[in-house]
C-alpha positions in Angstrom: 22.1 1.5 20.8 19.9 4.3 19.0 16.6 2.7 17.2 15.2 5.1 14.4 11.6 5.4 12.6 12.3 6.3 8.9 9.4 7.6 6.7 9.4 6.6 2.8 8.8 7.6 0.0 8.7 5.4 -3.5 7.8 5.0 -7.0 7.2 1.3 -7.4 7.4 0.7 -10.9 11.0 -0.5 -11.2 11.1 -2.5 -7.9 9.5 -5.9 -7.0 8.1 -4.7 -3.9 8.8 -3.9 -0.3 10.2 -7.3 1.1 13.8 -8.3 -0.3 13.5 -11.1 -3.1 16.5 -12.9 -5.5 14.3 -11.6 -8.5 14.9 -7.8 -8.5 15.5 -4.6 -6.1 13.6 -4.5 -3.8 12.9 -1.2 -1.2 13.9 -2.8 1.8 17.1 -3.9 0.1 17.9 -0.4 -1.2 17.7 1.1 2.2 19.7 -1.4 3.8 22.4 -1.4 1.3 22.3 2.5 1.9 22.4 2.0 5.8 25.6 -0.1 5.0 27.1 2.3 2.8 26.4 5.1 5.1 27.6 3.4 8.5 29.6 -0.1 7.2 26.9 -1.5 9.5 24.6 -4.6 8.3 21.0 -4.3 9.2 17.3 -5.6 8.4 14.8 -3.0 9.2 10.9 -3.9 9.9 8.6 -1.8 7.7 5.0 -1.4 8.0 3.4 -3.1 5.3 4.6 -5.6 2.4 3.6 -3.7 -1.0 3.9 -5.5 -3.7 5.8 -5.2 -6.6 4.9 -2.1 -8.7 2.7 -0.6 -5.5 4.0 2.9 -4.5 4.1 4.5 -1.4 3.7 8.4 -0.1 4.6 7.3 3.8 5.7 3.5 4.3 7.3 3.5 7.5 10.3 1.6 8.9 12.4 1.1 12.0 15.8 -0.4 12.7 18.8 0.1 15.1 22.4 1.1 14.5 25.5 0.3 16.6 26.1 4.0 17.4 24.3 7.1 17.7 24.1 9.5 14.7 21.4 12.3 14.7 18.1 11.7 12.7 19.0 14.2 10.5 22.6 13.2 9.1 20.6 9.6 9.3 18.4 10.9 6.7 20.9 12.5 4.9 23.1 9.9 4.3 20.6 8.1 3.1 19.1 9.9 0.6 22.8 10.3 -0.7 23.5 7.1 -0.9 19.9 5.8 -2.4 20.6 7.5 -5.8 19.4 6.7 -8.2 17.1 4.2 -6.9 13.2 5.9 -7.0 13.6 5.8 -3.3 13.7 8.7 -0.5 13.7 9.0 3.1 11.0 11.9 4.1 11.9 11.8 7.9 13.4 10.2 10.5 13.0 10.4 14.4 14.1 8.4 17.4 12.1 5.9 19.2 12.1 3.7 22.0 13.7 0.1 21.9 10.2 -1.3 21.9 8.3 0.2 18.6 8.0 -1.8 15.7 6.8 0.2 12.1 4.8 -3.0 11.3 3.0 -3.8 15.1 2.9 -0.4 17.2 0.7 1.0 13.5 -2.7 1.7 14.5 -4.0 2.4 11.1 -2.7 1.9 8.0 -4.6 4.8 4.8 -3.8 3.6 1.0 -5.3 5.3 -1.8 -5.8 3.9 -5.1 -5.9 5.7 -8.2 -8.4 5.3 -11.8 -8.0 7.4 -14.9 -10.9 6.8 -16.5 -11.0 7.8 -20.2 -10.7 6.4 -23.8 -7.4 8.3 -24.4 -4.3 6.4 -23.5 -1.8 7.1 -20.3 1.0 9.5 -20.2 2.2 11.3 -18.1 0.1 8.4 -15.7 1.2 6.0 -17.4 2.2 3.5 -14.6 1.2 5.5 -11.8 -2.8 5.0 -12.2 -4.9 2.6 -13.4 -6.5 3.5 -16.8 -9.7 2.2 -17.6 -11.6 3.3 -20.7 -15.0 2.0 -20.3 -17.6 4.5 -18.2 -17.8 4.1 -14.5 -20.3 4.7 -12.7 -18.6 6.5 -9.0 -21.7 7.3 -7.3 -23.2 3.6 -7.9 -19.3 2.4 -6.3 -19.5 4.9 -3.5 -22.6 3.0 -2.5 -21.5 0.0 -2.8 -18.4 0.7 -1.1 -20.5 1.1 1.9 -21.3 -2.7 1.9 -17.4 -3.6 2.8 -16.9 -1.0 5.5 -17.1 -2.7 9.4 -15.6 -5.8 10.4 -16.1 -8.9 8.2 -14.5 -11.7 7.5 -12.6 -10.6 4.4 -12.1 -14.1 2.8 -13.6 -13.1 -0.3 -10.6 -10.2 -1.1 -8.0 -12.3 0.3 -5.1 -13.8 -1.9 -4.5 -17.7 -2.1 -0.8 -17.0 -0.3 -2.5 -14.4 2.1 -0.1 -15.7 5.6 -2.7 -13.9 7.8 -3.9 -16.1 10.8 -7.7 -14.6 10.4 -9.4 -13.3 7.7 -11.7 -11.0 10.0 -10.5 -7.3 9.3 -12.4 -4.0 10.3 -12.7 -1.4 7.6 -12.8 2.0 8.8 -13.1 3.5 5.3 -13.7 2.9 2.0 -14.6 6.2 0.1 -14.6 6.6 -3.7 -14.5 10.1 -5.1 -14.2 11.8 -9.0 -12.5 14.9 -10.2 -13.1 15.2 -13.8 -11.3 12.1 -15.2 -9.6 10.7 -12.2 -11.2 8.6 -9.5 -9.9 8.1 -6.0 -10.8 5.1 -4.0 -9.3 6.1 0.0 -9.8 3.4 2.4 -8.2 2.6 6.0 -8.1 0.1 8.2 -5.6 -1.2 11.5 -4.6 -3.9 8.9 -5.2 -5.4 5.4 -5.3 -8.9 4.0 -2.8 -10.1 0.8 -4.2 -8.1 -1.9 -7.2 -6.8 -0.1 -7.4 -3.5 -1.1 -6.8 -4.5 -4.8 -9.4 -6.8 -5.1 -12.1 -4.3 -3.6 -11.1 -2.1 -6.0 -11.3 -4.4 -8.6 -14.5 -5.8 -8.0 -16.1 -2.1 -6.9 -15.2 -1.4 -10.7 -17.8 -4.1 -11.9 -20.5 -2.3 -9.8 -19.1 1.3 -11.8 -19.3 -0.4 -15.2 -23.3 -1.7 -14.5 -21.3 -5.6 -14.5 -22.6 -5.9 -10.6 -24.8 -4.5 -8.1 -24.5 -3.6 -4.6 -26.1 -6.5 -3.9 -23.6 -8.5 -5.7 -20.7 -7.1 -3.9 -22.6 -7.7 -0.6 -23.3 -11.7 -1.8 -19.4 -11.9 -2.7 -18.3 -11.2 0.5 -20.7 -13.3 2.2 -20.4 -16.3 0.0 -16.2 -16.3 1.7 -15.0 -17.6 -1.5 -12.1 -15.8 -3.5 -13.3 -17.0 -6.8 -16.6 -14.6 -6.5 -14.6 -11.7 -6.5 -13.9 -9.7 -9.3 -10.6 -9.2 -10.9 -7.9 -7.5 -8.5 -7.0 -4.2 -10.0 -3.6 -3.5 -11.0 -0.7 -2.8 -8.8 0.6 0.5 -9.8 -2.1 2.1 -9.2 -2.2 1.2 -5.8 -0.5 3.7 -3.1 0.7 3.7 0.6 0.0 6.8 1.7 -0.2 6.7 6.0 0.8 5.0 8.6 -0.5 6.3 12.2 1.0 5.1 15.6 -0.5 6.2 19.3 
């Protein structure tokens, strides 16, 4: 039996997220009903992350099995093919041994999230960044940014339906950079909470408007409470960009 990593590619704005649900498309359910039309075979495949509905991703990764061997490349194929039109593609896929899993062999997981900031409203964004109109402030959230970066326990930028075991998590990054009127906020971590990464950023933009300090983002944390953290930031602006494996 051949097992296969997939890398994917996705514009989230028309699907309800990664994990199948009765209320929409989902991307796991457009790849499997392409594995089916490609092979007749019915599979689940195991991806790397749950994003949620209207999240994106540059490289989600996924594994499953089929009943016979097909090379990675007609895989790939096939799949694309059979995806249209869905806003789903398959970048790449590879062979792997019977014991990797996308979601527990991933040693780091890199998401990036994305801030237009200016009065003018979104086009050609619209849906694929977050657009916020007051001034922020990206050297005061770049600082503050440093406050969240180590392990904590991350209780404080953790959803109410998080199914995590622990809230302890170890930050490896959280950077926030400007280029003219778009902000990137990069951060990276073996594994995230529920919601995690849209709550920092949500709560890093009180610190860019002058709303809170770094010291307030520091009490937050501490304080373990999800009601003292700011608002989570939208979905769609919120992308999946890496997935490393040793």
């Amino acid at each position: 039996m051949p097992f296969y990593r997939v890398t994917i590619e996705y514009d989230g704005r028309a699907l309800v997220g990664w994990q199948r649900q009765k209320n929409g498309p989902s991307v796991q359910q457009h790849i499997e009903e392409a594995i089916f039309a490609f092979c007749g075979e019915e599979v689940r495949i195991q991806g790397a992350g749950r994003t949620d509905a209207g999240v994106h991703a540059l490289g989600q990764v996924a594994n499953f099995a089929l009943a016979s061997y097909r090379k990675p490349e007609v895989v790939m194929n096939a799949l694309n093919f059979h995806l249209k039109p869905a806003p789903v593609a398959i970048l790449d896929c590879v062979e792997v041994d019977e014991d990797f899993s996308a979601r527990f062999s991933a040693t780091r997981r890199h998401y990036l999230y994305r801030i237009i900031n200016r009065r003018a409203p979104l086009t050609v964004d619209a849906g694929l960044a977050w657009h916020v109109k007051r001034d922020l402030d990206t050297a005061a959230m770049a600082r503050a940014a440093s406050v969240l970066v180590g392990q904590h326990d991350f209780t404080t930028f953790r959803a109410a339906a998080c199914q995590a075991n622990s809230p302890l998590r170890t930050l490896d990054k959280l950077e926030v950079s400007r280029a003219g009127e778009l902000i990137e906020v990069r951060t990276s971590a073996q594994s995230f909470l529920h919601n995690q990464v849209r709550a920092m950023v949500g709560s890093l933009s009180l610190v860019g408007t002058g709303q809170w300090t770094a010291g307030d983002l520091q009490a937050a944390l501490e304080a373990r409470d999800r009601q003292r953290a700011g608002p989570n930031a939208p979905p769609y602006g919120l992308y999946l960009t890496q997935v490393d494996y040793s």
